[in-house]
N, C-alpha and C positions, 0 to 999 in steps of 0.2 A: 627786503633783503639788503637794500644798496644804505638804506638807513640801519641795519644794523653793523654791516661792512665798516661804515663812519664810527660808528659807536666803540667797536673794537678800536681801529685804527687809532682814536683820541686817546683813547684808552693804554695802548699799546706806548705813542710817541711822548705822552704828557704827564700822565700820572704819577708820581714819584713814589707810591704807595705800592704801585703793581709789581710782584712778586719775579723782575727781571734778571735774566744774567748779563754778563759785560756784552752779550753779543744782539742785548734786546729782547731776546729768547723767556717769553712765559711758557710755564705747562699747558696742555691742553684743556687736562684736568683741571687745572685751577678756572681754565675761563669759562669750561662747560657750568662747574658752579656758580662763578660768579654772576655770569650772566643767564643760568637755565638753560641753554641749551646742550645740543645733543653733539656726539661727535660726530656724525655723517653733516650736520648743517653748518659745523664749523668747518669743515673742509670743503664744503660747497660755498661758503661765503669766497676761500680762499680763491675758487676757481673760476670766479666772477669774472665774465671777460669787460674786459674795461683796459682804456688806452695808457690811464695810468696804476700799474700795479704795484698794490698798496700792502698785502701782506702775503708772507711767507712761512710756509712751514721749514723744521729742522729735515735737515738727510734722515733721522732716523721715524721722523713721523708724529714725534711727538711734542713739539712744543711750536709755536708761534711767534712770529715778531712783525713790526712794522718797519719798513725796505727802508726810509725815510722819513726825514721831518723832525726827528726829535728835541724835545728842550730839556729833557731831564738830563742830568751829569751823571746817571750811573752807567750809561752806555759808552764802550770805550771805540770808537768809530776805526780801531784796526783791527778791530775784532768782530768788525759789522761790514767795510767794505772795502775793497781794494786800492793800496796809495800807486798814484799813475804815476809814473816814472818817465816815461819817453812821451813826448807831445808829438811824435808822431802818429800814436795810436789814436790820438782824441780827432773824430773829423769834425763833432758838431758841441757845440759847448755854449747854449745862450741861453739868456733870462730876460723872460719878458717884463713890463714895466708900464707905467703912465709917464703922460710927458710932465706931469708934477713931481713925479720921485726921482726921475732922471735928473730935472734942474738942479735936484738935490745932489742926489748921487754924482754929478759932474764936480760939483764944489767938496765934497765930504768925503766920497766915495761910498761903494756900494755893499750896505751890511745885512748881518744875521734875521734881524728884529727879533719877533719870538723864539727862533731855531737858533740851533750852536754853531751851525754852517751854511754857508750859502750857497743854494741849489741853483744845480745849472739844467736844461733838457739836453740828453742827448740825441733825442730828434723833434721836428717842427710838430709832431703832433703833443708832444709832453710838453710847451708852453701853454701859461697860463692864457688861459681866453679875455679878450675886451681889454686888448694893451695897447697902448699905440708907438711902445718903442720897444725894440729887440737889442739886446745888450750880447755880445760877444767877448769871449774872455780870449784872451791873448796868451793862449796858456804856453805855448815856450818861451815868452819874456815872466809870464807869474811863475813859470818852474823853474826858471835859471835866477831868479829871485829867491829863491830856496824855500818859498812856501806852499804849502803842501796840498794837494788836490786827492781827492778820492773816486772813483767810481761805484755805486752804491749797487744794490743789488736789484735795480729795477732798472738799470740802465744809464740814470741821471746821474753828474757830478753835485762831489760835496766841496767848496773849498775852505780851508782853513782861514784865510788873508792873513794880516800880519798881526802880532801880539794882542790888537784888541778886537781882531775877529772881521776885522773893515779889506775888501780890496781896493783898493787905489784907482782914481780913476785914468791913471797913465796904463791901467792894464787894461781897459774897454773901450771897445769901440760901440757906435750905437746905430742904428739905423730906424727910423720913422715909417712905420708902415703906411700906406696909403687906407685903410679904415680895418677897421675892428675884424680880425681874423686870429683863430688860433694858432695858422701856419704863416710861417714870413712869407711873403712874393720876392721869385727869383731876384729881383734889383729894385728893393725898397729906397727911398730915400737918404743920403749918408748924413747925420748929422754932425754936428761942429765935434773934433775931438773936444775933450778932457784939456783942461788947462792942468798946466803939473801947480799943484797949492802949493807952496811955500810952509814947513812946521809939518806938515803931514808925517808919519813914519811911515818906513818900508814895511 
């Protein structure tokens, strides 16, 4: 079941071909076909308990979509998740990392890669697993920067960054975890801020 779960989900965030609305939203009907199954086991896919939830039916029952992650341009991500307005509502905002992408991301700053936005957890158990640095977004200096943060519908933030999709690394801080865990420990290690690059854009 957890391997078909993936199957949709790919399906759902990637495909350009799948029969989407601006909100991500396939029919039921379409995917009972496409994929052979039944409606009772597409809804039980949906119910899979799992730390990170991955898809969602509409309010009225009948169509599907994937909460997160996508690369296709037909979804129109205000029509998929809520833009956060006050940085007081946000308590937890971090992405996990290697200390190879970090070197990086200190110099470049921190982008999309595959996806159109870059995802934040908004608690320690939706960071990725086998990281060794936690990245936190600074998000009342990224919103008084005027660019745009979303909350997604499984809990996690999407951000915008600036014009080519990158957040800066004067917006993160990072911290070194002491070994491989999916949760940060209360007082990981602080690493060097971010140098401000010189040509970077806002």
């Amino acid at each position: 079941m957890e391997s078909l779960s993936r199957r949709l989900v790919y399906y759902l965030r990637h495909d350009p071909a799948a029969p989407r609305d601006s909100a991500g939203y396939v029919t039921l009907q379409h995917l009972s076909e496409y994929f052979h199954l039944t409606r009772p086991t597409l809804n039980s896919i949906v119910d899979l308990p799992a730390d990170k939830k991955r898809l969602f039916l509409s309010p009225c029952g009948e169509k599907m979509r994937a909460g997160a992650g996508h690369s296709v341009t037909d979804v129109n991500i205000d029509h998929l998740a809520e833009l956060v307005t006050d940085a007081a509502t946000v308590t937890y905002c971090r992405h996990a990392t290697t200390i190879e992408s970090w070197n990086r991301i200190r110099e470049k700053g921190l982008r999309p890669m595959s996806r159109r936005y870059v995802h934040f957890a908004h608690q320690p158990s939706s960071l990725r697993q086998h990281r060794e640095v936690v990245l936190s977004l600074k998000v009342r200096d990224y919103l008084a920067s005027v660019q745009k943060l979303y909350q997604l519908p499984n809990g996690c933030y999407a951000a915008m960054g600036n014009r080519h999709g990158t957040i800066r690394p004067c917006y993160l801080t990072a911290r070194k975890l002491p070994r491989f865990n999916s949760i940060a420990p209360p007082e990981p290690e602080v690493l060097q801020e971010p140098r401000r690059v010189a040509g970077l854009p806002a």
